[in-house]
N, C-alpha and C positions, 0 to 999 in steps of 0.2 A: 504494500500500500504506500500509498504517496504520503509524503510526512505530511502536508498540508491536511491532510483526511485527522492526524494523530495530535496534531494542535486545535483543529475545531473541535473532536472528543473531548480534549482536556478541557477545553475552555467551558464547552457544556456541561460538564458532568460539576466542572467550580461553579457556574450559574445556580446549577440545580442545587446544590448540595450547600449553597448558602442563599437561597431565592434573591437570589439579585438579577439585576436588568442587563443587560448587555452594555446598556450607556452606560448605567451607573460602573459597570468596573471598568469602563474606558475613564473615565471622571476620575475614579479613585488609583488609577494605575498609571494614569498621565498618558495614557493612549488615545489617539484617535477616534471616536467613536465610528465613524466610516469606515476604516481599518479593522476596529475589532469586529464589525460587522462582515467586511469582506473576510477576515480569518475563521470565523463564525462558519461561513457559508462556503467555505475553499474558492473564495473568487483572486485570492491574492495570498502569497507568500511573507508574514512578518518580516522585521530587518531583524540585523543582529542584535542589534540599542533596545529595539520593541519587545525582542523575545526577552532580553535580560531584565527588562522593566517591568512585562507578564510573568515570571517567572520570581520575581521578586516579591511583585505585589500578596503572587496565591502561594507565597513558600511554598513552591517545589521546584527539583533541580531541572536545568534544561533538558538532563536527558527524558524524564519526564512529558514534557512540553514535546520532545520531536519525535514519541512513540518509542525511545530505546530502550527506558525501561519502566516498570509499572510500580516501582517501588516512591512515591512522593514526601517521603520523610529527606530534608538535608542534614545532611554530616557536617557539623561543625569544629572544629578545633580550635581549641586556644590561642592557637595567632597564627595566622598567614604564612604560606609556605613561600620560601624564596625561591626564583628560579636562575 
């Protein structure tokens, strides 16, 4: 399946499971409402800035958001890894 298809599930399934509107978590995520609409609907592909900003908002990790895995809890560590 095309990730597009695995970011609209995600983003429905956060709709649903906290009755919120499609605007309102474009409002509260700093996203486009047009945008989260067209992501909504697979008429358009997120950027990288959007996904990290959707991915923020509903604490869960990207790979979450692009269908790689089903697990939505983030791992956090005490400080930041250096590269």
């Amino acid at each position: 399946m095309e990730t597009s298809y695995y970011i609209s599930v995600a983003i429905k399934k956060y709709l649903d499971e906290h009755g919120m509107k499609s605007y309102k978590l474009a409002e509260a995520s700093g996203c486009n409402k047009t945008a989260v609409n067209n992501w909504l609907y697979q008429r358009q592909m997120p950027s990288a800035r959007a996904l990290i900003q959707l991915a923020d908002y509903m604490n869960v990790p990207m790979d979450y958001l692009l269908g790689r895995s089903e697990n939505k809890s983030i791992i956090r560590s005490g400080s930041p890894e250096k590269f």
